[in-house]
KOLGU-810840 format. One line per 3 residues: number of its first residue (from 1); their letters; for each residue x, y, z of N, C-alpha, C. Coordinates in Angstrom, 3 decimals, padded with zeros to 6 digits. Last residue first. Layout:
! residues N
NUM = A = X:Y:Z:X:Y:Z:X:Y:Z; ...
END
This chain:
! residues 256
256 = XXX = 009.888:139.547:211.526:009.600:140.972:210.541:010.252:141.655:211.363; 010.314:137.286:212.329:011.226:137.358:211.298:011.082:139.055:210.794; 008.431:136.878:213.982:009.813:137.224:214.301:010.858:137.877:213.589
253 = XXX = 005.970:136.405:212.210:006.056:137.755:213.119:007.326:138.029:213.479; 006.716:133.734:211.334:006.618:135.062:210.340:006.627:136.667:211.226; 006.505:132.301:213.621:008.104:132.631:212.807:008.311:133.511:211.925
250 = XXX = 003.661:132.506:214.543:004.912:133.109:214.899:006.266:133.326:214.694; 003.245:130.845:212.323:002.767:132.294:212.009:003.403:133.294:212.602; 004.162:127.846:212.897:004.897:129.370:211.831:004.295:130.844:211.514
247 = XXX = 005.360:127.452:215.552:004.101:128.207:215.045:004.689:128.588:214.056; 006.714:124.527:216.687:006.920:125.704:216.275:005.939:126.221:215.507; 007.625:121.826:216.632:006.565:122.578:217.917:006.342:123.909:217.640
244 = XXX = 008.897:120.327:214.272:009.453:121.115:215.715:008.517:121.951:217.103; 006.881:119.740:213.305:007.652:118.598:213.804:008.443:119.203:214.963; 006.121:122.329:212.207:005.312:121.369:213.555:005.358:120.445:214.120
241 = XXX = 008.027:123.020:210.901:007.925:123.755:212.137:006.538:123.127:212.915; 007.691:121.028:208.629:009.564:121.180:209.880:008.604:122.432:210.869; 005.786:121.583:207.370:005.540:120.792:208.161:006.984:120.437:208.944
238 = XXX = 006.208:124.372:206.717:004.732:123.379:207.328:005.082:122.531:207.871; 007.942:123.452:204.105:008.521:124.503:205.548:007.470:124.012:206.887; 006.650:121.933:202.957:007.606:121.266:203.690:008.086:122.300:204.616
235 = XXX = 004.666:123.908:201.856:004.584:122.707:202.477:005.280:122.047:203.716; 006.447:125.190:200.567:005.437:125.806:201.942:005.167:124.990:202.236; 007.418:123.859:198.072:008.455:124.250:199.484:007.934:124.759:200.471
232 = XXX = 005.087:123.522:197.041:005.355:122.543:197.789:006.513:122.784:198.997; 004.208:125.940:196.345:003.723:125.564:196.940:003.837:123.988:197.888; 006.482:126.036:194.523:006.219:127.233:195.638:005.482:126.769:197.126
229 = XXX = 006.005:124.260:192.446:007.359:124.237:193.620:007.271:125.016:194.816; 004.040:125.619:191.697:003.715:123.705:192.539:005.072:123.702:192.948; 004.686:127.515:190.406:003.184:127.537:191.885:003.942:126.650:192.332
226 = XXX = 006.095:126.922:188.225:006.766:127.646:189.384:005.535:128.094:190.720; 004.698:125.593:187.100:005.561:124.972:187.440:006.030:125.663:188.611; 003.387:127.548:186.193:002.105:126.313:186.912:003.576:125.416:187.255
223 = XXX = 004.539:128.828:184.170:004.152:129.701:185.950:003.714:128.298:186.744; 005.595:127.579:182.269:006.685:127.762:183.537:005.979:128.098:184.745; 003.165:127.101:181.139:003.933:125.848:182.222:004.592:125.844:182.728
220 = XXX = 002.888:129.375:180.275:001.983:128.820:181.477:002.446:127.621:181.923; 004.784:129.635:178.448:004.703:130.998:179.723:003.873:130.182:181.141; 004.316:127.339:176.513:005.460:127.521:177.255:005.523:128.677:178.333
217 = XXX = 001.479:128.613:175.681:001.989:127.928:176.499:003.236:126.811:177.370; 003.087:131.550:174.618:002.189:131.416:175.985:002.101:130.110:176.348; 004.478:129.959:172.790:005.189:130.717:173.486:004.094:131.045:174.853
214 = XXX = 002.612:128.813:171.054:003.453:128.007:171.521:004.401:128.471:172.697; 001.127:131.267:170.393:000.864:130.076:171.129:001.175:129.460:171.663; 003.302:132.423:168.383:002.616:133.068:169.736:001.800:131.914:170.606
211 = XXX = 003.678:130.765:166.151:004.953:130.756:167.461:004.167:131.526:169.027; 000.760:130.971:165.236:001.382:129.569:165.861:002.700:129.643:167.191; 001.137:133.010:164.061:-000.052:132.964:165.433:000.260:131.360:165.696
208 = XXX = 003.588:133.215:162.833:003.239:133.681:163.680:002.119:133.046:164.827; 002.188:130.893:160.784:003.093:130.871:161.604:003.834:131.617:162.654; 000.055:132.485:159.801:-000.097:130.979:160.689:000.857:130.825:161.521
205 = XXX = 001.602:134.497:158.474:000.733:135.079:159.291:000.127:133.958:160.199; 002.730:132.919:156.494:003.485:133.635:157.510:002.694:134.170:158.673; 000.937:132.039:155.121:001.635:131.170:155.519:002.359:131.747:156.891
202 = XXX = -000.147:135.131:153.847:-001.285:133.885:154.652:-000.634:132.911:155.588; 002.365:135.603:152.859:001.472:136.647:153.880:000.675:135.701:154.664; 001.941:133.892:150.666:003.183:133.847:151.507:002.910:134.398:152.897
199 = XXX = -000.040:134.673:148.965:000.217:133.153:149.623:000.821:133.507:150.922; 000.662:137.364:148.606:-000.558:136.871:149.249:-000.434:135.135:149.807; 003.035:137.028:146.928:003.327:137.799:148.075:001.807:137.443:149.330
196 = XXX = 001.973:135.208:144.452:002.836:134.692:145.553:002.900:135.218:147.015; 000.073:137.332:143.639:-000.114:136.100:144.924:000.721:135.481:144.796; 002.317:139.645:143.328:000.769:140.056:144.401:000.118:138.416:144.412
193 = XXX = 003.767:138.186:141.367:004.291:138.884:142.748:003.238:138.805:143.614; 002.377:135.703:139.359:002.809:137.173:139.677:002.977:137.563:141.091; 003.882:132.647:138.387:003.320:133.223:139.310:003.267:134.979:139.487
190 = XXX = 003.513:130.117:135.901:004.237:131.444:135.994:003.285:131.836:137.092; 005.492:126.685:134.980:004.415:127.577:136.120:004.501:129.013:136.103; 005.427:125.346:132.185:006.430:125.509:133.332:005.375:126.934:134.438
187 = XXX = 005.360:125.710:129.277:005.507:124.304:130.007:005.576:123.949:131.081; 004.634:127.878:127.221:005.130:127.834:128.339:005.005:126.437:128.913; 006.251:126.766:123.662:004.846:127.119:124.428:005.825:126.984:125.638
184 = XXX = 009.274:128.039:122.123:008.297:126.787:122.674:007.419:127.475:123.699; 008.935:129.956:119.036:009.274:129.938:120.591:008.043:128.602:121.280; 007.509:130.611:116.224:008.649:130.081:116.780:010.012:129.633:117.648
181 = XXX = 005.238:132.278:116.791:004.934:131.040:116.578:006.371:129.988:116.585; 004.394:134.277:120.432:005.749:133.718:119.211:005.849:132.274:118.606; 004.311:133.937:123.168:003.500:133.977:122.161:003.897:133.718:120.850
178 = XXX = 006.600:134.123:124.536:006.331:132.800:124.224:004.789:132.675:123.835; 006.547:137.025:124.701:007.783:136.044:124.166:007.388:134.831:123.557; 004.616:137.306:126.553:004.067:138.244:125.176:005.586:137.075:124.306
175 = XXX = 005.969:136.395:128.618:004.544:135.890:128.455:004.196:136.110:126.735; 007.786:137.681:129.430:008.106:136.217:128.832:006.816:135.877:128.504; 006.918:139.985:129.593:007.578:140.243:128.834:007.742:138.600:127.988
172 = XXX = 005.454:139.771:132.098:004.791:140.343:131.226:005.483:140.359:129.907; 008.183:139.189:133.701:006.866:138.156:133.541:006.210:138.569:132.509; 009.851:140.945:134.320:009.969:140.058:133.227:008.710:139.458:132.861
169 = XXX = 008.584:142.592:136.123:008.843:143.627:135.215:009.019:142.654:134.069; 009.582:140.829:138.594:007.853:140.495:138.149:007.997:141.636:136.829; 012.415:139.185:138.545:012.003:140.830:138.802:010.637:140.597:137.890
166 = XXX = 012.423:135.786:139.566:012.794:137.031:139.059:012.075:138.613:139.063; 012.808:133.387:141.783:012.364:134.414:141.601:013.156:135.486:140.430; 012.281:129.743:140.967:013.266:130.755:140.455:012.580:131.962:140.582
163 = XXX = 012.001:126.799:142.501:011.339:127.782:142.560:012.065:128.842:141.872; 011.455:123.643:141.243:012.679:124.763:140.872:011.582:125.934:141.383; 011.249:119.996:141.012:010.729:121.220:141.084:011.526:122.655:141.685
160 = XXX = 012.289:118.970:137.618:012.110:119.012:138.794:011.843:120.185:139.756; 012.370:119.466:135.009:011.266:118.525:135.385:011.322:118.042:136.860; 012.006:121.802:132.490:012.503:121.940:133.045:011.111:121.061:134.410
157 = XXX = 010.929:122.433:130.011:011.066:121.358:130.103:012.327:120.998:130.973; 012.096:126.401:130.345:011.354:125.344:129.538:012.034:123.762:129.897; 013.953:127.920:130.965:012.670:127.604:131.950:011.920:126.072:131.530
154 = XXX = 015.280:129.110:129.445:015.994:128.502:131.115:015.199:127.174:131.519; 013.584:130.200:127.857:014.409:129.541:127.384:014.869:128.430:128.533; 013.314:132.315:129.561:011.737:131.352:128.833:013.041:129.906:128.423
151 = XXX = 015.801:133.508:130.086:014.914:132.757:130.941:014.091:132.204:130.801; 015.832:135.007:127.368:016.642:133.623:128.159:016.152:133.098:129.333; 013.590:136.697:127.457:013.515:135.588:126.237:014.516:134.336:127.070
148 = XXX = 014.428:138.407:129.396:013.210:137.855:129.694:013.428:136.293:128.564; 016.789:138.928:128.057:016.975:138.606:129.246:015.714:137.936:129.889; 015.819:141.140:126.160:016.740:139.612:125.639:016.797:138.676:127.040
145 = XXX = 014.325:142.673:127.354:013.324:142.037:126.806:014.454:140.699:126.777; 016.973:144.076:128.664:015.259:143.580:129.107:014.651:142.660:128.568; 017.837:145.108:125.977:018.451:144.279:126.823:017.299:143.555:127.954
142 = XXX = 015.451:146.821:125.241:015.964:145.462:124.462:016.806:145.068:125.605; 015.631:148.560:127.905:014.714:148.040:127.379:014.581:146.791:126.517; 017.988:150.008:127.276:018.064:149.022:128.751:016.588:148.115:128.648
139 = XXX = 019.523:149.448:123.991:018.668:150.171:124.916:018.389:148.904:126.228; 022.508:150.788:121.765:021.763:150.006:123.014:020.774:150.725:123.416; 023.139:151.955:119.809:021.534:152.206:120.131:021.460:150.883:120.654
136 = XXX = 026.054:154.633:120.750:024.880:153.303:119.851:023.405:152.882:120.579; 026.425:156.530:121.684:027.009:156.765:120.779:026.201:155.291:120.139; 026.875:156.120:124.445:025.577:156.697:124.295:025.986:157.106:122.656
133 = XXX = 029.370:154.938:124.951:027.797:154.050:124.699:026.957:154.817:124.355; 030.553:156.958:125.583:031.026:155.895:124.202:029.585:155.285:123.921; 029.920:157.805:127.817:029.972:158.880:126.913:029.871:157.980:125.737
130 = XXX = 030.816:156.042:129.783:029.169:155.915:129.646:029.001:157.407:128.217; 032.938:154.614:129.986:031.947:153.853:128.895:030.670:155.071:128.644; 033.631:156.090:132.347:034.158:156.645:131.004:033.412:155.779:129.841
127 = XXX = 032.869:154.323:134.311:031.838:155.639:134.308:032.530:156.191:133.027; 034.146:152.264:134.178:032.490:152.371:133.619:032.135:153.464:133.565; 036.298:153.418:134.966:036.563:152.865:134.055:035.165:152.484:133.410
124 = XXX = 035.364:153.819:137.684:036.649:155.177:136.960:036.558:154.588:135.835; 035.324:151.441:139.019:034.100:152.336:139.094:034.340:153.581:137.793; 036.561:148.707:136.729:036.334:149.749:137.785:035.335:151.090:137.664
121 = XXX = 037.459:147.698:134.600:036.404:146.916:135.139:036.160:147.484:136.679; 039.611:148.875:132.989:038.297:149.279:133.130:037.335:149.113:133.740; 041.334:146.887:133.331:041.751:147.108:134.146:040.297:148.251:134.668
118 = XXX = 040.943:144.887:130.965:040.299:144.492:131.746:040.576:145.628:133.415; 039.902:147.510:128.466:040.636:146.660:129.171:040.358:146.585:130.182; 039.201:149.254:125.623:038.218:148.424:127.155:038.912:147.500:127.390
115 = XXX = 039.659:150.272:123.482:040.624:150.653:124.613:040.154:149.843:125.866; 038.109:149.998:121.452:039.254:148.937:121.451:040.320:149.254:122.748; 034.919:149.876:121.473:035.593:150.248:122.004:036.913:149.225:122.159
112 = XXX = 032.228:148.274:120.626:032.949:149.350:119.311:034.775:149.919:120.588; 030.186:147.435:122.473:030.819:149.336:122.743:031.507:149.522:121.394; 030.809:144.814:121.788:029.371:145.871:121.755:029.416:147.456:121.858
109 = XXX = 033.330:144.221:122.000:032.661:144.418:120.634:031.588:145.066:120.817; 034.205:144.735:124.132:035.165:145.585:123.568:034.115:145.375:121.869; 032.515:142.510:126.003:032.415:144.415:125.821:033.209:145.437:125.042
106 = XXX = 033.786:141.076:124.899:032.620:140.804:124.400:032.505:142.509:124.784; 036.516:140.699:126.619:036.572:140.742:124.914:035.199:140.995:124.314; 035.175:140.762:129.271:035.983:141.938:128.605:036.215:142.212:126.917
103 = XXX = 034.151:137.933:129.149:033.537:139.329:129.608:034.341:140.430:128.547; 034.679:135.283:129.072:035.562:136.566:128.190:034.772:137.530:128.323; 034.455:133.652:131.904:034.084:133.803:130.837:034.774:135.365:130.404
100 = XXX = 035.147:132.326:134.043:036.529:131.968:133.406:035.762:132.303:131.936; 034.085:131.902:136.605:033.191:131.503:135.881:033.931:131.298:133.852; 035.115:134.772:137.666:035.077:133.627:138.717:035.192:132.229:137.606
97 = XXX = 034.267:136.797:135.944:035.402:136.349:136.184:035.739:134.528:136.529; 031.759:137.284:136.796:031.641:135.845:135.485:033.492:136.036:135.381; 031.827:138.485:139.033:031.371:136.855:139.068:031.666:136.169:137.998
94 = XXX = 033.057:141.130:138.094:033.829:139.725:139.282:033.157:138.702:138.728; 031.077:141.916:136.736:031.923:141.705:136.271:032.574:140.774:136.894; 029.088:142.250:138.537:028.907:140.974:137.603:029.970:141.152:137.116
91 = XXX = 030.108:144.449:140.260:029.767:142.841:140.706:029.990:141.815:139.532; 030.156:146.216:137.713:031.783:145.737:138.674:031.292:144.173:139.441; 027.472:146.960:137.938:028.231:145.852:136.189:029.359:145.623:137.191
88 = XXX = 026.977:147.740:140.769:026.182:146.555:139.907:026.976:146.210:138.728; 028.493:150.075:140.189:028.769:149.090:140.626:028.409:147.750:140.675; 026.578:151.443:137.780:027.942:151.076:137.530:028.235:150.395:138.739
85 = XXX = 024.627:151.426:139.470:024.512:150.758:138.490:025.979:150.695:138.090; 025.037:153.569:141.366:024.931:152.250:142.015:024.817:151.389:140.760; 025.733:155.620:139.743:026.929:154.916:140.822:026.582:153.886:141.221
82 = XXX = 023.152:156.173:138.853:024.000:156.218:138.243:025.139:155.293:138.746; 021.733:156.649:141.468:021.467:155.517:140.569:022.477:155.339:139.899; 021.860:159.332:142.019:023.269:158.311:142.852:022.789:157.127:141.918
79 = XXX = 022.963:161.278:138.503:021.930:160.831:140.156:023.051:159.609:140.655; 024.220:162.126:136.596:023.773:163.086:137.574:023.124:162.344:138.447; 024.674:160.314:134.398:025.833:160.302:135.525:025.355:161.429:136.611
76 = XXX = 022.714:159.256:132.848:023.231:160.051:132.380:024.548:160.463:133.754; 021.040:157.099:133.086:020.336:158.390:134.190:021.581:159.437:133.949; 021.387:155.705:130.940:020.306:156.639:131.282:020.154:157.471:132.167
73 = XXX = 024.141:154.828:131.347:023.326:155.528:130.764:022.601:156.514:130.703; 022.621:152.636:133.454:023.756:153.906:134.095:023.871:154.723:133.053; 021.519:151.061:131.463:020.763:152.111:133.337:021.951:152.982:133.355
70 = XXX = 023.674:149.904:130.611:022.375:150.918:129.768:021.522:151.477:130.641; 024.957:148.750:132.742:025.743:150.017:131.818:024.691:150.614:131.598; 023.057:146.355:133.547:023.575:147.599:134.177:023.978:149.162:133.525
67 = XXX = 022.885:145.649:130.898:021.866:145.896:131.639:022.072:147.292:132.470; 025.630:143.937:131.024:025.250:145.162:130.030:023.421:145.909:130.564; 025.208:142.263:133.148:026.224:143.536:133.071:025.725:144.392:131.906
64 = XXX = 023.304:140.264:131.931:023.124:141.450:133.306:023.963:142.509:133.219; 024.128:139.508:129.771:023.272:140.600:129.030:022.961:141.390:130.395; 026.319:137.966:130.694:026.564:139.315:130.039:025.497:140.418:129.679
61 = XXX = 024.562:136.362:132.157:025.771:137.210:132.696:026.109:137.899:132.123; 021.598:135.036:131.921:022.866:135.517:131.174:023.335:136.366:131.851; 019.565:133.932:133.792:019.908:134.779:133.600:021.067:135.252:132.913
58 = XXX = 020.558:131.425:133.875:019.687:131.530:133.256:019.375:132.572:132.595; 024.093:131.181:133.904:023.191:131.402:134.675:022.000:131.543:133.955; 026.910:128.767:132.826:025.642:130.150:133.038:024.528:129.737:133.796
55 = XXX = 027.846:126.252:133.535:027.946:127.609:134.506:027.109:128.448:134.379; 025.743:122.940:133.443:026.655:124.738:133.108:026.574:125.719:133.979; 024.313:121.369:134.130:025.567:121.194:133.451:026.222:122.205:133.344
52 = XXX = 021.695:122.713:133.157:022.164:121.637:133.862:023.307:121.670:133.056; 021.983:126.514:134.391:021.247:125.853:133.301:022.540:124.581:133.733; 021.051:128.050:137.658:022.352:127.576:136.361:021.617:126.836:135.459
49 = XXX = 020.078:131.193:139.330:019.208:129.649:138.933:020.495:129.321:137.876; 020.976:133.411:140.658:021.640:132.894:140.605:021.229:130.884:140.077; 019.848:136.047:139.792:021.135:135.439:139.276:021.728:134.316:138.826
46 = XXX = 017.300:135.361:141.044:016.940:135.723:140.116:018.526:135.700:138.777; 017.600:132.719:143.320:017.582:134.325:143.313:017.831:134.698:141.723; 015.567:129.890:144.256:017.092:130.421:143.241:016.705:132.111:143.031
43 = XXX = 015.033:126.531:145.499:014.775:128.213:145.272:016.235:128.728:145.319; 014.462:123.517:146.120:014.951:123.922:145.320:014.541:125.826:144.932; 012.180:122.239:147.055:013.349:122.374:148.280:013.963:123.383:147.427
40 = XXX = 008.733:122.348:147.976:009.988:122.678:146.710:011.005:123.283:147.096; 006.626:122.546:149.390:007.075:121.204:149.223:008.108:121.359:147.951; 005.092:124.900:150.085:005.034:123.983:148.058:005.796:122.921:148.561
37 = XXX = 006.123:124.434:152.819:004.284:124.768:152.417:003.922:124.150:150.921; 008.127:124.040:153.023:007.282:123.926:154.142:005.631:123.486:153.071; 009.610:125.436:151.002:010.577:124.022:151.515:009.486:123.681:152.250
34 = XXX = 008.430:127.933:151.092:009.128:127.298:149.366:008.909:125.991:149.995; 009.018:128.778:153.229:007.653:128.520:152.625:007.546:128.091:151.625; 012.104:128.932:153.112:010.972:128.199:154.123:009.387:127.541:153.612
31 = XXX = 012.270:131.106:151.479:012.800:129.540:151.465:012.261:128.963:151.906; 010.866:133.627:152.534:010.257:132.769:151.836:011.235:131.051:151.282; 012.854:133.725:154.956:011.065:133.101:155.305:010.502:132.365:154.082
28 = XXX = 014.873:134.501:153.620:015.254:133.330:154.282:013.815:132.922:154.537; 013.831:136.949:152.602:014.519:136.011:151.584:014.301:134.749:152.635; 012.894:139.439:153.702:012.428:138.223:153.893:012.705:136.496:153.319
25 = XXX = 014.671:141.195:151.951:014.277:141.407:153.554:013.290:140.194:153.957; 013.968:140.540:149.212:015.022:140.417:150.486:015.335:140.891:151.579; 011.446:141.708:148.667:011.904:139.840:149.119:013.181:139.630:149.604
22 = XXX = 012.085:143.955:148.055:011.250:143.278:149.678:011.418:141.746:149.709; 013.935:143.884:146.476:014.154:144.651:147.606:013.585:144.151:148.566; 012.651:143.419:143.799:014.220:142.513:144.867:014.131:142.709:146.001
19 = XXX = 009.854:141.869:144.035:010.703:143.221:143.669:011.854:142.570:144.487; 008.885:139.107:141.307:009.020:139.970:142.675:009.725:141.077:142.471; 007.248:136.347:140.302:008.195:137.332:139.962:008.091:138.025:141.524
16 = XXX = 008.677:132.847:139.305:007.811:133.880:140.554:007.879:135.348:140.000; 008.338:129.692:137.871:008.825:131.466:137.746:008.267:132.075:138.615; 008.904:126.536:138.805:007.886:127.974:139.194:008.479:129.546:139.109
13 = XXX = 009.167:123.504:136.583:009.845:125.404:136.982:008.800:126.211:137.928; 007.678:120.709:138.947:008.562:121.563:137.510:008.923:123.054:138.085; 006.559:119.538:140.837:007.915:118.679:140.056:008.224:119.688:138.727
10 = XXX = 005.541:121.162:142.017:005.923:121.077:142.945:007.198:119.824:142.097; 003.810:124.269:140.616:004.150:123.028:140.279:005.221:122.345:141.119; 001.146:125.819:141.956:002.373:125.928:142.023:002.604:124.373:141.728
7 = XXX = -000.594:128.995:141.495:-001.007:127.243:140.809:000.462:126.496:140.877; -001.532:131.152:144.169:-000.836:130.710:142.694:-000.781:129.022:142.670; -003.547:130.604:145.923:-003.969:131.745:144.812:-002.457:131.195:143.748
4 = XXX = -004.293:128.176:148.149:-003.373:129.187:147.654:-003.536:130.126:146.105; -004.829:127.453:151.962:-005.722:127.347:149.815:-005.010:128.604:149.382; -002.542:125.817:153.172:-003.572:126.383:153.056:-004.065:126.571:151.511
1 = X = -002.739:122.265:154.585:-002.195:123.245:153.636:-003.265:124.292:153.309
END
């Protein structure tokens, strides 16, 4: 095993943080290195870790969708962000469908809005929230912070081992959280992005120069395979043309 820069608990929580984006483009490697290297079968995308016994998600489902809205918000409806955040709340909207929670009745209290029906739960139907909302003092920031606090929460005396990546933007947030004389101390592993991402780099970079190895010498046992047949079917040609009386140097001249 190699020598690793984060302190990884292999029977409790390991908060990771990360950017979504590049870890998913490698999502399936780092499972691997989760399952290979920490010896922690157990890894969960920043949605999708459940508290025991329950549907929610560690991550609260409502405070994600509302998350979304207060980004979309902000960028006020002039950029493509805008569109991609209102589809982001339409995802989470589906899922906690799925999950048989009152989404819709809970957004009709935070907005103040008695027209938010469930039929709103469209692209045409967030993008009309976004005039109403800017009318209270949500911010994508408190929602942030409430979302860091539930995951400290998630996290805690938590006794098997759980890799959970979230967005490394929380880490700094659950940290300053569970400073707080009436919040339980951390109990549970916290890793920042730059060495997990350094572990991982190191692991990956073995395993490369491992598959390359393994692949040249699989190259050299096909060639050293393919001599000794070569050289044995010359053989046996050798020796049918001197059983027959036959020159093979002169069978090579005929043949040209």
């Amino acid at each position: 095993m190699q020598q690793l820069k984060g302190n990884y608990n292999k029977n409790g929580m390991n908060l990771i943080g990360e950017d979504h984006i590049d870890s998913d483009k490698i999502r399936k490697k780092e499972i691997k290195f989760v399952a290979d290297e920490l010896e922690i079968k157990e890894y969960y995308q920043e949605d999708k870790y459940k508290l025991d016994g329950n549907e929610e998600t560690g991550d609260p489902t409502l405070l994600r969708a509302l998350q979304q809205l207060t980004w979309a918000v902000e960028e006020g409806g002039k950029t493509e962000y805008f569109n991609y955040h209102v589809e982001q709340f339409n995802a989470v909207i589906t899922n906690s469908k799925k999950h048989g929670e009152n989404l819709i009745d809970w957004m009709k209290i935070m907005t103040g809005s008695k027209s938010f029906q469930p039929k709103d739960a469209t692209l045409e139907g967030a993008k009309a929230l976004n005039k109403e909302l800017n009318t209270h003092t949500l911010s994508s920031k408190g929602i942030h912070a409430a979302r860091s606090m539930a995951m400290h929460d998630a996290s805690v005396a938590v006794k098997t081992g759980v890799v959970w990546k979230v967005g490394q933007k929380h880490i700094p947030e659950i940290k300053k959280y569970a400073q707080r004389k009436d919040v339980p101390d951390i109990d549970y592993t916290i890793v920042n992005k730059d060495d997990f991402q350094s572990d991982f780099n190191s692991w990956n970079k073995q395993q490369e120069q491992q598959e390359q190895q393994e692949q040249q010498e699989q190259h050299s046992e096909s060639e050293s395979e393919s001599e000794s047949e070569s050289e044995s079917g010359s053989e046996s040609e050798s020796g049918s043309d001197s059983k027959n009386g036959a020159d093979p140097r002169k069978k090579v001249k005929t043949n040209e």
